[in-house]
Every structure is written in structure tokens, then in C-alpha cells.
C-alpha positions as CSV (number, residue, x, y, z in Angstrom):
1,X,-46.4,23.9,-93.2
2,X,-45.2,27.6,-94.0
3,X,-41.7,26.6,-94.6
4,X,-42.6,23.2,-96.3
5,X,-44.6,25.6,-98.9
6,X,-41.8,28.3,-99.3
7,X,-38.9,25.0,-99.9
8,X,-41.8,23.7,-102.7
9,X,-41.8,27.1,-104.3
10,X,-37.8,27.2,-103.9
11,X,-37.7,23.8,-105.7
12,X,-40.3,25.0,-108.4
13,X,-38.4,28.0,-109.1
14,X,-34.9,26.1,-109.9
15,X,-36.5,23.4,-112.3
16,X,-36.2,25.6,-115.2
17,X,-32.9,27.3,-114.9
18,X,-31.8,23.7,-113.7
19,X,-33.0,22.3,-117.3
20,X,-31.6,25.0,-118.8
21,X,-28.1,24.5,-117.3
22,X,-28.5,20.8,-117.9
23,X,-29.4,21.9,-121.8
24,X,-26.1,24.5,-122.0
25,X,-24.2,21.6,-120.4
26,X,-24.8,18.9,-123.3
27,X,-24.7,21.3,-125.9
28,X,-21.2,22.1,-124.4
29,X,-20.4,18.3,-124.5
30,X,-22.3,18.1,-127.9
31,X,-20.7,20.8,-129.9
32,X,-17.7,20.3,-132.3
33,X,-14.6,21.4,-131.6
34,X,-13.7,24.7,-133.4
35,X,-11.3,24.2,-136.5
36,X,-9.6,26.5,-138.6
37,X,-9.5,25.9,-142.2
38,X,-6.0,27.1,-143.3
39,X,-5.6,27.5,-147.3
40,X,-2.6,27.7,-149.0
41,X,-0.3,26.7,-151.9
42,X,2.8,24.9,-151.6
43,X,5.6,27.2,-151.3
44,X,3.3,29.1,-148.9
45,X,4.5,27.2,-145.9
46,X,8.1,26.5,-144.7
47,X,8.5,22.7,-146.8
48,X,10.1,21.4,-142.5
49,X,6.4,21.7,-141.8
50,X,7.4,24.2,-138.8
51,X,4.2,25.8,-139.1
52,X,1.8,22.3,-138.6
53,X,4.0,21.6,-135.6
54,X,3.2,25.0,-134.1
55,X,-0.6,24.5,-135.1
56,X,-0.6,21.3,-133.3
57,X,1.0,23.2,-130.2
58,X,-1.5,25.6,-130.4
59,X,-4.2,22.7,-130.8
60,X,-2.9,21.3,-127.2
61,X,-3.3,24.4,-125.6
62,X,-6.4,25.7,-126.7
63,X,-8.5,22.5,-128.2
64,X,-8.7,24.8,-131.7
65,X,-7.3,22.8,-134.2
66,X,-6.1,24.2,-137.5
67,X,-7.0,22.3,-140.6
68,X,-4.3,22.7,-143.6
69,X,-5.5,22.7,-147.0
70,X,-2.7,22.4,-149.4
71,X,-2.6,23.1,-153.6
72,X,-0.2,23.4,-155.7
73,X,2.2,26.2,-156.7
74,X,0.2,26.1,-160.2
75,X,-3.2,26.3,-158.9
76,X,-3.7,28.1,-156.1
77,X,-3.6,31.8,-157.6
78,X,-6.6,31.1,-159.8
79,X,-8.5,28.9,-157.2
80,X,-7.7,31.0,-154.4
81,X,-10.0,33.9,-156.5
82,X,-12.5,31.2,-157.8
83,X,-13.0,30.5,-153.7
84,X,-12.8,34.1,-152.8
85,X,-15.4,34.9,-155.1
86,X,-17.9,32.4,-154.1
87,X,-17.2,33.0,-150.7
88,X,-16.3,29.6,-149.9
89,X,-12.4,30.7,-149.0
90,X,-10.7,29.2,-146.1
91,X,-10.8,30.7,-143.0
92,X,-7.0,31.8,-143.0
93,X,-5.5,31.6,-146.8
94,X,-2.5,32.6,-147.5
95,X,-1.6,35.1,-150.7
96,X,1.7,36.5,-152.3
97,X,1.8,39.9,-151.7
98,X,3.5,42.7,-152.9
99,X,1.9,46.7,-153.1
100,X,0.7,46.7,-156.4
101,X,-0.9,43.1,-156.9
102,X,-2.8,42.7,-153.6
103,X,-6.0,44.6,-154.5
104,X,-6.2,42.6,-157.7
105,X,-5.6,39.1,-156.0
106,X,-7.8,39.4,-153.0
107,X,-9.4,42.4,-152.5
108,X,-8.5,42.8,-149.0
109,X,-11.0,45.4,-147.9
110,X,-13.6,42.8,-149.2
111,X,-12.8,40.1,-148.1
112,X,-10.1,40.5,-145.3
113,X,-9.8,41.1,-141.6
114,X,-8.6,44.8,-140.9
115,X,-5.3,44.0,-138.8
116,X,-3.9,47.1,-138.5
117,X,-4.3,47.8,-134.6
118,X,-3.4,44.5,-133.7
119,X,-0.5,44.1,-131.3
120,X,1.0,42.1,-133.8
121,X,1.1,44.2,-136.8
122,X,3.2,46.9,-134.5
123,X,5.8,44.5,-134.8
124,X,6.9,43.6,-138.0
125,X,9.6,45.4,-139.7
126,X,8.0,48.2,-141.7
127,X,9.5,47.4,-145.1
128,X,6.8,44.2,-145.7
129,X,3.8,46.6,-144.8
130,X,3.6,47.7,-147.8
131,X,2.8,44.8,-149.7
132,X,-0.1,43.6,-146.9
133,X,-1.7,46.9,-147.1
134,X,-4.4,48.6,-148.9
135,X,-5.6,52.3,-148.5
136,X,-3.7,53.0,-145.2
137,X,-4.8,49.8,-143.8
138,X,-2.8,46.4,-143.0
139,X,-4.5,43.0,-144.0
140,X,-2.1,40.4,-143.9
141,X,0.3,39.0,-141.3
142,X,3.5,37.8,-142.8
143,X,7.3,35.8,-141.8
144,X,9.7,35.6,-144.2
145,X,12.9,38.0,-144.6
146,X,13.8,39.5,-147.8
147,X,14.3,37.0,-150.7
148,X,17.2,36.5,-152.6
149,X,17.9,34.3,-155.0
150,X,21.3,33.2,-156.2
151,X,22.7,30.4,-158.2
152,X,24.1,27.9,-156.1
153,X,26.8,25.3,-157.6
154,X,28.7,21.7,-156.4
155,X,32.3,23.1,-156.0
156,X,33.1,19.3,-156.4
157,X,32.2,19.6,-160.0
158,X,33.6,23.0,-160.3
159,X,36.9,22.0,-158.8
160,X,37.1,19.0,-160.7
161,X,36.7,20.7,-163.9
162,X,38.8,23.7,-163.0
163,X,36.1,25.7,-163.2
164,X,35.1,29.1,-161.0
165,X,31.7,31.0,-160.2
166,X,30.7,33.3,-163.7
167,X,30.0,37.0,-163.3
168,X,28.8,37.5,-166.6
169,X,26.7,35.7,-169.7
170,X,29.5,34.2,-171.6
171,X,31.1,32.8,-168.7
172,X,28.1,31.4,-167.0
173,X,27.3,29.9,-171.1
174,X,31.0,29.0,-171.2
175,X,30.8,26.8,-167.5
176,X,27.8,25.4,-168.7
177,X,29.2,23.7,-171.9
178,X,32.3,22.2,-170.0
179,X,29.7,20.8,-167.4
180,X,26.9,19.4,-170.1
181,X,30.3,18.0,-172.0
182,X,31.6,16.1,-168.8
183,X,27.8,14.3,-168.8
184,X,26.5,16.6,-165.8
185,X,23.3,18.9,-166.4
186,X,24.4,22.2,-166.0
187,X,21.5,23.8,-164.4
188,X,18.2,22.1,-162.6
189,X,15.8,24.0,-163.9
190,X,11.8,22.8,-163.0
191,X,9.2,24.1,-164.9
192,X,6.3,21.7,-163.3
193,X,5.7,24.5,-160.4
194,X,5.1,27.0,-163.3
195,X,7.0,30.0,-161.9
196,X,10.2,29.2,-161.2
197,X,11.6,29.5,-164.9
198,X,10.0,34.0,-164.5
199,X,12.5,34.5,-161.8
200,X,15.5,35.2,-164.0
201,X,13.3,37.8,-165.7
202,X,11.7,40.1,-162.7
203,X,14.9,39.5,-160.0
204,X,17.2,41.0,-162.3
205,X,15.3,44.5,-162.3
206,X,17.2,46.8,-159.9
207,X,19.6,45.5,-163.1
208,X,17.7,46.9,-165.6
209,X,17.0,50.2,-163.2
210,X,21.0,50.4,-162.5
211,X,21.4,50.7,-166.4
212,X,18.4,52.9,-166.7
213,X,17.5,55.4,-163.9
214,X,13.9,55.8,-162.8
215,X,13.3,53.0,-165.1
216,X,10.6,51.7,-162.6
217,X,8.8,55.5,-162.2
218,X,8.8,55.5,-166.0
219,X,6.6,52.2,-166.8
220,X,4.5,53.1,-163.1
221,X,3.5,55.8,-165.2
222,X,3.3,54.6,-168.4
223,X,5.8,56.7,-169.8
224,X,7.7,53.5,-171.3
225,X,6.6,50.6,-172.7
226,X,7.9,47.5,-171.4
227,X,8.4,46.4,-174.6
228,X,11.3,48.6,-174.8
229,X,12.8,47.0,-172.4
230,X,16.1,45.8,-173.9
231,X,17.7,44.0,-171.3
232,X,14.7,41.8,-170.5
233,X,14.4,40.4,-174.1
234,X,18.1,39.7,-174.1
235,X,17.5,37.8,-170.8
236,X,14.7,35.9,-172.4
237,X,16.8,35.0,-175.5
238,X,19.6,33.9,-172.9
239,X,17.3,31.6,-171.1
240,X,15.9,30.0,-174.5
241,X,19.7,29.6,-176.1
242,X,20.0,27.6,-173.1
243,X,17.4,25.2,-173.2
244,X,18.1,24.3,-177.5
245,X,22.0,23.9,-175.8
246,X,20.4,21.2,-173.6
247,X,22.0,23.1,-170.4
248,X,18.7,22.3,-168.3
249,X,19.0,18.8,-169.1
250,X,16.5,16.4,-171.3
251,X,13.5,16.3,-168.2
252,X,13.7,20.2,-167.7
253,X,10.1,20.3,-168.4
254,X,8.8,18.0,-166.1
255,X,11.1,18.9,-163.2
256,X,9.8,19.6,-160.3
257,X,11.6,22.4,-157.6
258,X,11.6,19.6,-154.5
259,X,13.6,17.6,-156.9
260,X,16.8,20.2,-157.0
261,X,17.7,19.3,-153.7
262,X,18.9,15.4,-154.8
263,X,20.1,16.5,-158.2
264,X,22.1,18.9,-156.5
265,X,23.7,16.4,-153.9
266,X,23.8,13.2,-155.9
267,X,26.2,15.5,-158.7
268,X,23.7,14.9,-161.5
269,X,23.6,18.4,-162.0
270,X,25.8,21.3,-160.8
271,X,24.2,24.8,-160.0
272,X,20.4,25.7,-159.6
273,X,18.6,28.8,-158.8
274,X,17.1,29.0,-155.3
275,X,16.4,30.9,-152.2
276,X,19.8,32.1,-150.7
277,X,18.6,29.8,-147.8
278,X,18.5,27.0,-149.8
279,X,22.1,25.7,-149.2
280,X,21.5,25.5,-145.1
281,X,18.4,23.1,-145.7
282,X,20.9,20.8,-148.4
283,X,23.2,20.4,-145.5
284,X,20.8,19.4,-143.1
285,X,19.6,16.4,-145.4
286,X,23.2,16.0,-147.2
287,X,25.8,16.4,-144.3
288,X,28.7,15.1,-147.0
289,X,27.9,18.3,-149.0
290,X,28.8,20.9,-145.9
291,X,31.6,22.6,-147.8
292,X,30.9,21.6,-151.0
293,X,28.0,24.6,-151.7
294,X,29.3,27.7,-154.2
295,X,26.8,30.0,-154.5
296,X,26.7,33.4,-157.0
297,X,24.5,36.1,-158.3
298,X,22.6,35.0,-161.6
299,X,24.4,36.8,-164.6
300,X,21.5,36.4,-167.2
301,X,22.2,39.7,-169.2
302,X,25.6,39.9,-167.6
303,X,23.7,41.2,-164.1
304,X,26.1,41.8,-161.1
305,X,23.4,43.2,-158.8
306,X,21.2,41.3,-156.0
307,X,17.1,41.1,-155.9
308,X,15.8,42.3,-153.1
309,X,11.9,41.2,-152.7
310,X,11.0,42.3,-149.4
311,X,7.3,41.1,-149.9
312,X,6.3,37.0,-150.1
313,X,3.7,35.5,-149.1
314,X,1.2,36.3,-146.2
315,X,-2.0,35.0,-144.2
316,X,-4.8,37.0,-144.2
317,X,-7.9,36.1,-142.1
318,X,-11.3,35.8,-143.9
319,X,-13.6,38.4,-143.2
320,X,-16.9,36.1,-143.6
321,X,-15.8,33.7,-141.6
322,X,-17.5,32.5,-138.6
323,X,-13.9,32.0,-136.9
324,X,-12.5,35.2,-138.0
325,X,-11.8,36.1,-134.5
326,X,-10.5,32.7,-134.1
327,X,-8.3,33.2,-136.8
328,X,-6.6,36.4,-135.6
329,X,-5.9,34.5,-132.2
330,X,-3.9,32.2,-134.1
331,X,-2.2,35.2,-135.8
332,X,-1.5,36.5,-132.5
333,X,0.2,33.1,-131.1
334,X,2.1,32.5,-134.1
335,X,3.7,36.1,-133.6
336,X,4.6,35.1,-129.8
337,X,8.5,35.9,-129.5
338,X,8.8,32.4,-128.9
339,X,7.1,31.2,-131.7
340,X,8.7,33.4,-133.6
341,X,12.3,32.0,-132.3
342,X,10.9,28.4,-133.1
343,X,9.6,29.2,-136.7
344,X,13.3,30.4,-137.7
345,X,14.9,27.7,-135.7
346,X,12.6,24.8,-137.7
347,X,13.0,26.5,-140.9
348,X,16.3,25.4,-142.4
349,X,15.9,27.7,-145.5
350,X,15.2,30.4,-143.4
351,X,18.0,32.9,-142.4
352,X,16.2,35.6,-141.0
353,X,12.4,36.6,-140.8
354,X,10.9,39.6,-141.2
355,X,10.1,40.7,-137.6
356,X,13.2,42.6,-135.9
357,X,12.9,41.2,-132.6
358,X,14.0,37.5,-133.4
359,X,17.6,36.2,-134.2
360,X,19.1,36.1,-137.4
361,X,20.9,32.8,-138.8
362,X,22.8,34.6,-141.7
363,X,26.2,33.0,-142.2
364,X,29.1,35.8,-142.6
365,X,30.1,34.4,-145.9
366,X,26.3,35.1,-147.1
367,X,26.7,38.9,-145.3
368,X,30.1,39.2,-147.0
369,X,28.8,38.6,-150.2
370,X,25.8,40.7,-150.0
371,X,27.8,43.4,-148.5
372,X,30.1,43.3,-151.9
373,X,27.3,43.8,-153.9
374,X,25.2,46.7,-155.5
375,X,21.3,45.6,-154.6
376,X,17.7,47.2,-154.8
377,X,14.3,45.8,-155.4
378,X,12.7,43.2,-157.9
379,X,10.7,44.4,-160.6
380,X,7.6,42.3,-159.2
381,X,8.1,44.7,-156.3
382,X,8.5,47.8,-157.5
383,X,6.5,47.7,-161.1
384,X,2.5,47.6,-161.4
385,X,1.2,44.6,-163.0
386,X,4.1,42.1,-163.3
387,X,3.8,39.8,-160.7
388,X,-0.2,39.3,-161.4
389,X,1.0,38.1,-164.7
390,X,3.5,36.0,-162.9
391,X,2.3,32.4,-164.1
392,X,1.0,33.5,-167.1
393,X,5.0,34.7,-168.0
394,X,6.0,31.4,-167.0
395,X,3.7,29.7,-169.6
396,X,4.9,32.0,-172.4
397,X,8.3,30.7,-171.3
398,X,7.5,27.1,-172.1
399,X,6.1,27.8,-175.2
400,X,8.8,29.4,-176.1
401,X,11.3,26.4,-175.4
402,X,9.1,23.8,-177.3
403,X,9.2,25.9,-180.2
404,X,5.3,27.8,-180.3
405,X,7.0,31.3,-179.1
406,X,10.0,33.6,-179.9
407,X,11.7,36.1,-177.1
408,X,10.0,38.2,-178.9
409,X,6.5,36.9,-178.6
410,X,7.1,36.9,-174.9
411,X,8.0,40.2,-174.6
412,X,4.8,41.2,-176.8
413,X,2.4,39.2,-174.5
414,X,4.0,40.9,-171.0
415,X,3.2,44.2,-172.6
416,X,-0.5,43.2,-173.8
417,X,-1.2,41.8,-170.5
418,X,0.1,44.9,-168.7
419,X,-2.1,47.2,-171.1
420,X,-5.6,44.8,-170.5
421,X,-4.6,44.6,-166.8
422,X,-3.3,48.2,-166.4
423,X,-7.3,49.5,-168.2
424,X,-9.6,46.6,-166.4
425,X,-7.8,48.3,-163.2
426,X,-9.1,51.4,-164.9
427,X,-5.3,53.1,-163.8
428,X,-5.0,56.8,-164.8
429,X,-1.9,56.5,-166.1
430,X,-3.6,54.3,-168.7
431,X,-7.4,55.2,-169.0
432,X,-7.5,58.8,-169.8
């Protein structure tokens, strides 16, 4: 009877934690599957989609499935704050970064993860921290190598026209109007994206610092006015003359940058500005135009020096998420040597990335050339409140080619918005 009592008691004893098991075990079954909501604009992520097919890699081996939310290039600035604000951002969005504009576009110390002792973060070549960081501390986890753009050209047209690569304005004018008179648009320009058309602007400042020394200490410090800048309102003159030439072609405005790679391969026009990776990604989806790819610095302003913008876009993870953590373990896999080898492998644009560790896919004649040349860092990259004014420039710009701006208006309106931008930042170089 004893032992009947004590194996009653036993049994008695086990009911609840065996209900309470039973209840962990179908809110195990019940509950969702954790997914990360992944923001981001367009040219945030590799165009292959090399990044989705890691995701869904990731997504096999650990039942976390990332959730891509994509905006466009014209958007995603101003909604990426709107979200921010509200705190209704993504849990992983991805930002341009560069030192000066980061604070302004995202406040990372608000609303960021604190990556800075992460295994990761150890990794990446030191010349991007700068532009994920904020008061000593890193935010952001980032992939691309330096950009560089250059003008890329058909040699088919070129040869067949007897003409060669410019090096300065007149030439590069002089090309064009031989090109535009053989019934070929001269240069793809798309203005849909909104900031393509700035890039002739801000690239060409190590340009505008070769000419004039400690030209980007002296409008850090507001010692100079950009207004002054000479070069740049030749530049913008430049880029207007062309469009009342008709060298962009009659759809210019409503170009978009995905088209470039078609109008590019099909002949109907002859050079475009793009990523010096650019030409490896025509290749791959134009084999007959292996060979046929020119490529040469932009010589807006007669500029013979290369760009440099070691900062592009990064991920940051949101600091009031609920996956936060989650988030940083996908940070972590996508910065797996491996992963790393198979981003830069399914990138075609890609030539390099910016972690030191994996390959690079630099072809010499791209080495050659950038060896030949002098080369320092954009303006967006080295000077305070130009690249948060980035889209804004690019509106100014259409304006201007419809008629409703002069070069001169533009310039006016980059130094206005520098000054209001500069004082709401309350910088002490500005707010005595």
C-alpha cells in the first residue's frame, strides 16, 4: 500500500510540469518563424541578387528567413528618416554612409546597434570605418570596395568614326558632336534615379583640391564659400551645354540607370558614366561586346584625376528591434570568409570588396589605368554637408536643363543648403 501511495504522489507531482512541457511544446509548434525585415533602396544591394541568395542559404540553415523590402533610389533617403523617426524602421536597413552625413541620416547612436566589438568589424579594411562610425564607435557593417566611376564607351562606334577616348572638355564636346551627327546618342544619361546626373559634380573633387590645396580643410572650416568654387560652376555649365546640344539624347529625362546597360550594347548610344565594374557585368549579359568596352576618366572641367569614395552604402541593425540580436547574426554570416568569396564571385560589377581577406577580380588593364593616374577622395567624402544634399543637387540639375535654373542658381542653392544644414547641425565653424 506504502509504495502504491508514494507512485500516486510520484504521478501527482509530474502532472504539472508534464502540462507545462506539453504547453512549451505547442507554443514551440505554434510560434512563427523569426523573420528579418531587411530595408533598403535599390542600388543598396548587388542588382545579381547575390545577397537574397545568401539570405535564402542562411534561411535553410537556420529557419530565420530575411524579408527584403525594396524602394527606390529616389525615396528611400527621406522614407528611411520618416521610418526611423516613428520607429517603425526595418530591422536591418541599409544607409549611404560616409563621416560627415551619417549622424544626420540616422542617428546611429539612436537608433543603431553598437558593432564595434564584434568579430566582424575587426575585419574590414580600416579605410570604410570612418564613414560607419560615430563618436569612436562603429554602427554599420559594409561590402563594397572603393568606387570609381569612369566613362565607359563602344569602341565599335569609336573605331568606326575614327574617334579616341577625350582627356579634356573640348574633346569629350568635340566626340560627342561627331557621335550625335552619325544618329548615335552620345552619352546615356538617366535622370529617373535622381542622383546619377550629381556625380560629375562631387567625383571630380580631388580635381578641384589638385588645383587648390587644402581646398577641402578650407570649406570644413568655413573659411571658403563653396560658392567660390570655380571649377564646380564650370562643371555645371558643361553638363547643361550638353543637354541644349541634345548629347544625352531626346528621353534623357526619363532614363532610367538599368536601362544603360542595353543602350550601351544595342549601339544606340556610345559612352555612359558608371561604376568601374560596370563593363564586367555588360559582358556577362552581352558576350558579343567582350572587347568592344573603352573606358576613361570623366573630363568635365578638363579633370584627369580619379574619385576615390571609399564609403557606400552599409547595413546597420535597428536598435529597437525585437530581432536585433538576430540581425547581428546575420551580419556575422554574411561576413563568413566564404560568404564573403561568394558575394564577390555573384557580383559581376564587383571587382573587389572592402574586406582584405577576400580575392580581388581587378582586371590589369583597370590596375594599369588607375596606376597611371593622379587620384584622392570625392568631395562627398571629404566635405561636410554635400552628400546630404545629394538628391536635392540632382533636382536643381533638372531644373536647370528644362530651363527654371541657371549654373548659377545651382551653385547658389548648394551654398544655401550647406549654410541651413551646416547651423541646424549647430557646427562651430558656422554658429559662433
Amino acid at each position: 500500500m506504502k509504495s502504491s501511495k508514494c507512485h500516486i504522489m510520484a504521478i501527482m507531482l509530474l502532472i504539472p510540469f508534464l502540462m507545462f512541457a506539453n504547453g512549451q511544446n505547442e507554443k514551440k509548434s505554434n510560434s512563427k518563424p523569426t523573420v528579418i525585415t531587411f530595408g533598403s533602396h535599390q542600388s543598396g544591394l548587388p542588382s545579381s541578387g547575390i545577397v537574397q541568395e545568401i539570405a535564402k542559404e542562411y534561411e535553410k540553415e537556420t529557419g530565420i528567413k530575411i524579408e527584403f523590402q525594396i524602394v527606390p533610389d529616389a525615396q528611400w533617403r527621406d522614407l528611411l528618416k520618416v521610418k526611423l523617426n516613428a520607429g517603425e524602421a526595418p530591422d536591418i536597413f541599409c544607409a549611404d554612409a560616409d563621416p560627415f552625413s551619417l549622424y544626420d541620416r540616422i542617428r546611429p547612436d539612436i537608433n543603431c546597434v553598437d558593432v564595434t566589438n564584434e568579430e566582424f568589424t575587426s575585419r574590414m579594411d580600416k579605410s570604410v570605418l570612418p564613414g560607419i562610425s560615430y563618436n569612436g564607435s562603429v554602427y554599420g557593417i559594409t561590402f563594397p570596395g572603393p568606387k570609381i566611376w569612369y566613362y565607359f564607351y563602344n569602341k565599335e562606334i569609336f573605331n568606326n568614326l575614327g574617334l579616341e577616348a577625350p582627356t579634356s572638355y573640348a574633346e569629350f564636346k568635340a566626340v560627342s558632336q561627331k557621335i550625335k551627327d552619325a544618329g548615335i546618342t552620345p552619352v546615356y544619361e538617366a535622370l529617373q534615379n535622381g542622383w546619377h546626373q550629381v556625380l560629375p559634380l562631387f567625383e571630380t573633387g580631388p580635381y578641384y583640391e589638385e588645383l587648390e590645396p587644402g581646398l577641402y580643410d578650407k570649406l570644413n572650416n568655413n573659411k571658403m564659400n563653396v560658392r567660390k568654387l570655380a571649377k564646380l560652376e564650370e562643371i555645371i555649365t558643361q553638363l547643361n551645354e550638353f543637354a541644349q546640344l541634345g548629347f544625352y539624347g531626346d528621353d534623357f529625362m526619363s532614363n532610367s540607370v538599368e536601362g544603360d546597360f542595353e543602350a550601351i550594347a544595342n549601339g544606340e548610344a556610345a559612352m555612359v558614366l558608371e561604376g568601374y565594374g560596370w563593363g564586367q557585368q555588360l559582358m556577362q549579359d552581352y558576350p558579343e561586346m567582350k572587347g568592344k568596352l573603352g573606358f576613361f576618366v570623366m573630363p568635365w572641367g578638363d579633370n584627369q584625376t580619379i574619385g576615390i569614395n571609399p564609403g557606400s552604402n552599409a547595413y546597420f541593425a535597428n536598435k529597437r528591434s525585437e530581432n536585433a540580436q538576430a540581425a547581428l547574426d546575420f551580419f556575422a554570416y554574411l561576413a563568413k570568409p566564404e560568404n564573403l568569396e561568394k558575394r564577390l564571385a555573384g557580383d559581376p560589377q564587383a571587382l573587389n570588396i572592402c574586406w582584405p581577406e577576400a580575392s580581388s577580380k581587378m582586371p590589369p588593364e583597370y590596375s594599369a589605368y588607375y596606376d597611371a593616374h593622379k587620384k584622392g577622395n570625392v568631395m562627398q567624402y571629404g566635405v561636410k554637408y554635400i552628400d546630404t544634399q545629394w538628391m536635392d543637387v540632382g533636382q536643381d540639375l533638372e531644373a536647370m536643363y528644362v530651363g527654371a535654373m541657371t549654373p548659377a542658381d545651382v551653385m547658389d542653392s548648394i551654398s544655401r543648403r550647406r549654410d541651413e544644414q551646416a547651423t541646424i547641425q549647430k557646427d562651430p565653424a558656422w554658429v559662433k
